[in-house]
C-alpha positions as CSV (number, residue, x, y, z in Angstrom):
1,X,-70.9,52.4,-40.6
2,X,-73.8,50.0,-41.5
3,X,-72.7,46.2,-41.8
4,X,-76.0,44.8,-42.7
5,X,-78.8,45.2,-45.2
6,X,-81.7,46.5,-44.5
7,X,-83.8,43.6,-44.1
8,X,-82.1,41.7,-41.5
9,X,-81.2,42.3,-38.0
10,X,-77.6,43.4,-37.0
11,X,-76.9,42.0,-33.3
12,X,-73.5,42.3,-31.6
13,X,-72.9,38.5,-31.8
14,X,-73.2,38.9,-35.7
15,X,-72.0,41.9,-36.5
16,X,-69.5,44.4,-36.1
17,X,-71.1,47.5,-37.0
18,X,-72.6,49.8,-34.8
19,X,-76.7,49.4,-34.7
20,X,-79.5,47.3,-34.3
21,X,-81.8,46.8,-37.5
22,X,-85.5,45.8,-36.1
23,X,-88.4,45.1,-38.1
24,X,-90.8,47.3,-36.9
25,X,-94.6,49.2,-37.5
26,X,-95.0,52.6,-36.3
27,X,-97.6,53.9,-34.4
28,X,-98.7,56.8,-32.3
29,X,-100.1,57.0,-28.6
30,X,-100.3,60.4,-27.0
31,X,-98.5,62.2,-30.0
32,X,-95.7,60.2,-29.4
33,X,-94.4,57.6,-31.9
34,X,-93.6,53.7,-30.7
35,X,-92.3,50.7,-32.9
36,X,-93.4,47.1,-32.7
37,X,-91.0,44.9,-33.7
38,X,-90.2,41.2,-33.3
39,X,-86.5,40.0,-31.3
40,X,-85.1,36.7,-31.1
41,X,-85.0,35.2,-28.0
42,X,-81.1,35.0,-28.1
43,X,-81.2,38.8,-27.8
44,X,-83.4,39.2,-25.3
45,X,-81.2,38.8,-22.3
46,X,-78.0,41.0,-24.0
47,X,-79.6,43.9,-24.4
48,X,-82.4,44.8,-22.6
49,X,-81.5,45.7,-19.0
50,X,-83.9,46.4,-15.9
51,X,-83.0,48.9,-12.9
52,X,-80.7,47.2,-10.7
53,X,-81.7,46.5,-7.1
54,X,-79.3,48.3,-5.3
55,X,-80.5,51.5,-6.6
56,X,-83.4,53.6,-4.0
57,X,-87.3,53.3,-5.2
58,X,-87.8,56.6,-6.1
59,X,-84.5,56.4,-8.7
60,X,-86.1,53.1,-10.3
61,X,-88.1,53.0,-13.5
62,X,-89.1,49.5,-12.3
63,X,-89.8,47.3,-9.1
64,X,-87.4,44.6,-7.6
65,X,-87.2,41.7,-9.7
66,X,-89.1,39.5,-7.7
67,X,-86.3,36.0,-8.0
68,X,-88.9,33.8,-6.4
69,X,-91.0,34.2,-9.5
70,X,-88.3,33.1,-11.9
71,X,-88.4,29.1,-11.3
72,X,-92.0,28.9,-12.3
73,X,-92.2,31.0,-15.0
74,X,-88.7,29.5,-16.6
75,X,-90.2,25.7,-16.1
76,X,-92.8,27.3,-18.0
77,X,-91.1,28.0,-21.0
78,X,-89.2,24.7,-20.6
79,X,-91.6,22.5,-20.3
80,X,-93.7,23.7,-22.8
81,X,-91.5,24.5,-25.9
82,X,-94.5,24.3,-28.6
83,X,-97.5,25.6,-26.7
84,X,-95.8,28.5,-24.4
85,X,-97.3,31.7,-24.5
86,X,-95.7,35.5,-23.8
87,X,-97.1,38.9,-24.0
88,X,-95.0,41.7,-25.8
89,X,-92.4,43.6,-23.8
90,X,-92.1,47.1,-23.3
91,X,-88.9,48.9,-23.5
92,X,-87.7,52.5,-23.6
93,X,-84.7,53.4,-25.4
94,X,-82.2,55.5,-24.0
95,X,-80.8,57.0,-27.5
96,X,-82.2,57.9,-31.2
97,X,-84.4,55.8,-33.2
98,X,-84.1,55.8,-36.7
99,X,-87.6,54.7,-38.6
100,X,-87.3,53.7,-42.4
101,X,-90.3,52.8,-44.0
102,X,-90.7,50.6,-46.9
103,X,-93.0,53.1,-48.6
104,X,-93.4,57.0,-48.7
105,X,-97.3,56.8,-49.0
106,X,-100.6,54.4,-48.2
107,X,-100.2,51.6,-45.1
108,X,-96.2,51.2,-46.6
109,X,-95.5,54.4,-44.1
110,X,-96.0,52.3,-41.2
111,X,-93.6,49.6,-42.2
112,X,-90.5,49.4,-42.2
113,X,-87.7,49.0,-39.6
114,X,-85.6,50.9,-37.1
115,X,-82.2,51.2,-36.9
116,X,-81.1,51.7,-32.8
117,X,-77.0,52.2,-32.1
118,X,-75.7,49.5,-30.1
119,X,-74.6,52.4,-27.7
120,X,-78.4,53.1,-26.8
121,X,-79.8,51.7,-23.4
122,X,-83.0,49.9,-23.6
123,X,-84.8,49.7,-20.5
124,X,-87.2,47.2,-19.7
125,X,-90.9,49.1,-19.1
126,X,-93.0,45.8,-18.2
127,X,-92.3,42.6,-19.0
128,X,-89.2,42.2,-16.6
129,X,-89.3,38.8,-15.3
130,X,-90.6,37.1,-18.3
131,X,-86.8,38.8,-19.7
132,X,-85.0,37.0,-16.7
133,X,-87.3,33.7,-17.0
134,X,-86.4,33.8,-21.1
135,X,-82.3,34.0,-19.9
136,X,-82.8,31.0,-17.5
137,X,-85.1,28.9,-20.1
138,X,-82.3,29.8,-22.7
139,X,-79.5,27.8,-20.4
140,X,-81.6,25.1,-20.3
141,X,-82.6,24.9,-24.0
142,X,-80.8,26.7,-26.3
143,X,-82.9,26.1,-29.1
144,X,-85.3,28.5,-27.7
145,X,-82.7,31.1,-28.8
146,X,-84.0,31.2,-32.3
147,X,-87.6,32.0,-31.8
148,X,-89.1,35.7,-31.3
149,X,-91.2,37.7,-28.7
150,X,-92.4,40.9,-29.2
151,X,-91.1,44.5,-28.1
152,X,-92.4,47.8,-28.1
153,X,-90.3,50.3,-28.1
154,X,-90.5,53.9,-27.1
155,X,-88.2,56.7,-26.5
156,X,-87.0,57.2,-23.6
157,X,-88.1,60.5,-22.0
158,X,-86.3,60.6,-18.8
159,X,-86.6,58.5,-15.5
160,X,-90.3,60.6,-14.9
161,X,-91.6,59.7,-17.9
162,X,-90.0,55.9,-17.6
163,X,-91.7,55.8,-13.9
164,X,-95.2,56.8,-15.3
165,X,-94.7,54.6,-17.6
166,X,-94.4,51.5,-15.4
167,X,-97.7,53.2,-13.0
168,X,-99.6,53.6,-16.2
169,X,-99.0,49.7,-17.5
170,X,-100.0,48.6,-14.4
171,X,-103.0,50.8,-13.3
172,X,-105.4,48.9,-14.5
173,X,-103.7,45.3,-14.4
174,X,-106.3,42.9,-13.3
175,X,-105.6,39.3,-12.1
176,X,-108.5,37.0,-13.5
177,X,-110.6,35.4,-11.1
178,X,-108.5,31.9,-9.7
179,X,-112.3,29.8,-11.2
180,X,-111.8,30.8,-14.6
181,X,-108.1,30.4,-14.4
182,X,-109.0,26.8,-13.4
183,X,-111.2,26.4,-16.1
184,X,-109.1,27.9,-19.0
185,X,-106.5,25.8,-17.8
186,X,-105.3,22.3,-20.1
187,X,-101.9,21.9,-18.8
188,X,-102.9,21.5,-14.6
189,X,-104.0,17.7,-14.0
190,X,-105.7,18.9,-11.3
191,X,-107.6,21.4,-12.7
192,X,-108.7,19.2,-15.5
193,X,-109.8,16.7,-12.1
194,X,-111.9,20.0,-10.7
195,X,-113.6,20.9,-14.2
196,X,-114.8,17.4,-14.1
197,X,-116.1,17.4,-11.0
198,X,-118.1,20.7,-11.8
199,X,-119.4,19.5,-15.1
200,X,-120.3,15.7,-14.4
201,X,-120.4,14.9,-10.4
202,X,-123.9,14.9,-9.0
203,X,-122.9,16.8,-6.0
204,X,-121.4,19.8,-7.7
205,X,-123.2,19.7,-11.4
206,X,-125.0,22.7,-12.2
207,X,-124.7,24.7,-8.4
208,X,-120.4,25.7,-9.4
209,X,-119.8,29.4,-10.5
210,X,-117.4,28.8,-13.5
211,X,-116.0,31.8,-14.1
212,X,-116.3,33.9,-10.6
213,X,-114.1,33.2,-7.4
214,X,-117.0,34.7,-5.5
215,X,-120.8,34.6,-5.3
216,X,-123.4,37.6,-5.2
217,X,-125.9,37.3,-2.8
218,X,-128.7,36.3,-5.2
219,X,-126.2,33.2,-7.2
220,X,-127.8,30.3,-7.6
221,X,-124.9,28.2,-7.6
222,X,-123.2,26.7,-4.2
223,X,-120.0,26.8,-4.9
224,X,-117.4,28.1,-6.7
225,X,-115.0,26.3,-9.2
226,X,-112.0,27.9,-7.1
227,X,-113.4,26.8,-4.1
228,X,-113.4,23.1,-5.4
229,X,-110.1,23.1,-7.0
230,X,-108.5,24.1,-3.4
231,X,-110.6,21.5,-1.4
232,X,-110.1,19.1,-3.8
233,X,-106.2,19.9,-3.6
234,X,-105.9,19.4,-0.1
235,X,-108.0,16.2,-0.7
236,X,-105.1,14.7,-2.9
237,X,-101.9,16.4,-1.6
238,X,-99.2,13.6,-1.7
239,X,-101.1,10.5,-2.4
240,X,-99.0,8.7,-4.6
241,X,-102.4,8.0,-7.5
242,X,-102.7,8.3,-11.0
243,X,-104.9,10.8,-12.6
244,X,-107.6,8.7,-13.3
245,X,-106.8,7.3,-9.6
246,X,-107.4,10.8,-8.5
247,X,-110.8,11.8,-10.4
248,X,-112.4,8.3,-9.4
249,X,-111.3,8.7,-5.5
250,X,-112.3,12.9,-5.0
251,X,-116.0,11.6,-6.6
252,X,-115.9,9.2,-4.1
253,X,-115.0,11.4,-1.7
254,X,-117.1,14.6,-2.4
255,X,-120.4,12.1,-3.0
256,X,-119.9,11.0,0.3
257,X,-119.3,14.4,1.9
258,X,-122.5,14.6,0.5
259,X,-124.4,12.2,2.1
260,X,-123.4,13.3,5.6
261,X,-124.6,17.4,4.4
262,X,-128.5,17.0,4.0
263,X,-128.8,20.5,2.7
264,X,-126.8,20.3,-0.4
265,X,-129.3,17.6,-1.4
266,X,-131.8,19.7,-0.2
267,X,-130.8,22.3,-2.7
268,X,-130.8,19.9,-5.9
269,X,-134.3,18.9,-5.3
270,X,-135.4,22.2,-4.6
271,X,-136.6,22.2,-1.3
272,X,-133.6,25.1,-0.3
273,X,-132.7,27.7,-2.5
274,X,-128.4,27.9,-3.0
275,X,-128.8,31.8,-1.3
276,X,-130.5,30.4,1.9
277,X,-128.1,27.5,2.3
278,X,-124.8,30.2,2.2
279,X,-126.7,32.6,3.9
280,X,-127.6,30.0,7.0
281,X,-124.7,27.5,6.9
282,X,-121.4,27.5,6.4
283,X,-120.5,24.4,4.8
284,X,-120.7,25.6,1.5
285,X,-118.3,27.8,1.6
286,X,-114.5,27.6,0.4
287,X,-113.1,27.3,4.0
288,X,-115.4,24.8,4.9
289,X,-114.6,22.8,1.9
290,X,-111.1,23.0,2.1
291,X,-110.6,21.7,5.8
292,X,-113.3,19.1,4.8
293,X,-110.6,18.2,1.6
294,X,-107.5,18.2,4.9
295,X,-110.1,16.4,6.9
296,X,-110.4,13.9,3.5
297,X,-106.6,14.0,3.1
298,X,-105.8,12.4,6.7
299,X,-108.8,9.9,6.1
300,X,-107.3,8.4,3.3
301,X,-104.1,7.8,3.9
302,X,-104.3,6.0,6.8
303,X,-106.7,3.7,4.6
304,X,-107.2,3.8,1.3
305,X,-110.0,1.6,0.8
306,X,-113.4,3.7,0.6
307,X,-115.3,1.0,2.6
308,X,-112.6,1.8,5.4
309,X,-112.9,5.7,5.7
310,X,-115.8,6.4,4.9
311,X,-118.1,5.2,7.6
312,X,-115.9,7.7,9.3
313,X,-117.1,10.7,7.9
314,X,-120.5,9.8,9.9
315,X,-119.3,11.7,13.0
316,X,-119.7,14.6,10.5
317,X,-123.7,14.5,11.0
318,X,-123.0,15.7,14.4
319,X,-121.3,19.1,13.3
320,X,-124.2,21.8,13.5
321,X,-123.0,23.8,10.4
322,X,-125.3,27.0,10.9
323,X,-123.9,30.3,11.6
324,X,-125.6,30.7,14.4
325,X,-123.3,28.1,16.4
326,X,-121.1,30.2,18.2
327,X,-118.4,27.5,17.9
328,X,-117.7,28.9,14.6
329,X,-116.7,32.5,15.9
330,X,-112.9,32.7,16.0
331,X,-112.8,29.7,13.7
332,X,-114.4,30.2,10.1
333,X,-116.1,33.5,11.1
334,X,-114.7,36.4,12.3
335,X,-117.4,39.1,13.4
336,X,-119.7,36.9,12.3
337,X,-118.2,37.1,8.4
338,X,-116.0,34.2,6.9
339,X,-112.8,34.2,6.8
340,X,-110.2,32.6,4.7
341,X,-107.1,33.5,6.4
342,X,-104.7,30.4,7.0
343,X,-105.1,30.5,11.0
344,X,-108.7,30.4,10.2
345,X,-108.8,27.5,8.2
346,X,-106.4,25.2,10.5
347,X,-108.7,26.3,13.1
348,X,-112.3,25.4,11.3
349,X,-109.9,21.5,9.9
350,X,-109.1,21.2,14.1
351,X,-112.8,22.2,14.8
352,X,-113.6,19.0,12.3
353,X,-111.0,16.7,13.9
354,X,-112.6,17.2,17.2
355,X,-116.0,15.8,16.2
356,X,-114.4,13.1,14.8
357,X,-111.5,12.1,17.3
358,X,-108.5,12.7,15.0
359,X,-105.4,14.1,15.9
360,X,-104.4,17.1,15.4
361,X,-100.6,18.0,13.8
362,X,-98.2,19.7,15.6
363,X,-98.6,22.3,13.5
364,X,-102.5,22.5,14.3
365,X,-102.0,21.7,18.2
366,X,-100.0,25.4,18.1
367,X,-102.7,27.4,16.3
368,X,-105.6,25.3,18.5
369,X,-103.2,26.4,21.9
370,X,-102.9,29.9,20.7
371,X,-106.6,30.0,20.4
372,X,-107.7,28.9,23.2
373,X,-105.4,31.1,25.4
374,X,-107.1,33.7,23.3
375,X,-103.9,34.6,21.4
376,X,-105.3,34.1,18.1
């Protein structure tokens, strides 16, 4: 029994006959055929399912839905209801497929729609927590329900096929590099903040790597955009400014860091070359620069005023920066490599608050013990 024309799509909220109608286009990978079609939103959480947790690994199509994703990736979609962005799902279906194309000849044969029974299991391939983040947004806003994300669909070939499936998705699944992340991104205050800094601050213009989280040995550049966005992070976390607030106080910050590192200068007027200052010192580096934004942080809020903190950062004259200062072992370097861990870092930022007589947190006073009983 079919309840619905052709052109529209039969759901079980809407209809009480027994299949799905997608619009789809056929195609083939691998000699097998797949369907990309468009669902509403509404649908998405009824009737496509993922493995459920309980079940062993090596019984799963899928991994564990990861819950402490959900809350970012729904406030996402929430807060951002005409400018979100999501990437097809992929879904096998566990029952026949029926493909009717609009045309028996020319580009017409790969359009057309699919008609699924409402009996079939569809099982999510990739794409499971933007499903789950999609049912959250929709108890928040409703409205969402009526707009449509893509699907692919593909037959379901058995839990081996379903398993390769997910390896093969996710082979070659590459993260992009956090700097271009920073700088492709319009909707972070803070990286807007960062990009500025890169682009029109004397200290950073034209010596940031833009795009790359890490520099080759030969890079001309000083820093990286990444590296900047986390120092300048810790530089601002919880002071209650305004954005504007922000950019004006992290130029004043970084331009006086600055004046207390000769060799940066050094490097802008040519007199170092950026691989010999990286190579030799450390305070170009993204640990350095983060427990110099923690060092900034603790400055600043116990007075805001610029005239009031920052004849403090002179003591940082003092800090012999080269590699070759065996202080640095254990604390930024480890072998005599950098290290980012987090242990690392609270160690280089209680390093810094030695040379200029600031307390250390609790937090820090642990790591610094551990250390020094050579338990880190």
């Amino acid at each position: 029994m079919r309840s619905q024309p052709p052109t529209q799509l039969a759901d079980a909220t809407t209809s009480s006959g027994f299949e799905y109608i997608f619009p789809a286009i056929r195609g083939v990978q691998a000699g097998r055929e797949f369907y990309v079609s468009m669902c509403p939103l509404r649908l998405i959480p009824k009737i496509f399912l993922f493995d459920e947790d309980e079940l062993a690994p090596e019984v799963r199509a899928q991994r564990v839905l990861n819950k402490g994703r959900l809350p970012a990736l729904t406030r996402y979609i929430v807060d951002n209801p005409d400018d979100y962005v999501f990437s097809a799902l992929t879904a096998s279906v566990d029952g026949e497929m029926h493909f009717e194309s609009i045309s028996d000849s020319g580009v017409g044969m790969r359009a057309g729609q699919i008609r699924i029974p409402m009996a079939a299991r569809f099982l999510i391939n990739d794409g499971q927590h933007r499903r789950a983040a999609i049912e959250q947004a929709l108890k928040e806003n409703p409205d969402l329900g009526e707009e449509t994300i893509a699907v692919v669909f593909f037959h379901d070939a058995g839990l081996a096929r379903c398993q390769q499936m997910f390896a093969d998705l996710n082979r070659h699944a590459v993260r992009p590099a956090r700097s271009i992340g920073v700088l492709y991104d319009h909707r972070d205050d803070l990286a807007i903040i960062t990009r500025l800094l890169a682009m029109k601050s004397p200290v950073f213009k034209g010596h940031v790597e833009m795009e790359n989280s890490t520099l080759s040995q030969r890079s001309r550049k000083l820093f990286t955009l990444s590296a900047v966005y986390y120092a300048t992070q810790s530089l601002l976390q919880g002071l209650e400014v305004k954005k504007e607030q922000a950019q004006t106080l992290a130029e004043q910050y970084w331009e006086a860091i600055d004046a207390v590192i000769p060799e940066w200068s050094l490097v802008r007027r040519r007199e170092l070359t950026a691989p010999e200052v990286r190579r030799d010192f450390i305070h170009s580096h993204g640990i350095a620069l983060h427990a110099l934004g923690r060092i900034g942080n603790t400055l600043i809020r116990s007075a805001n005023a610029p005239k009031a903190w920052k004849p403090k950062l002179a003591r940082l004259k003092s800090v012999d920066w080269t590699r070759s200062n065996t202080d640095w072992e254990g604390r930024a370097l480890v072998g005599g490599r950098v290290s980012k861990s987090h242990q690392n870092l609270t160690l280089t930022v209680n390093y810094l608050r030695h040379h200029m007589d600031l307390r250390l947190s609790p937090e820090e006073q642990r790591v610094e013990d551990a250390y020094v009983r050579g338990d880190a």
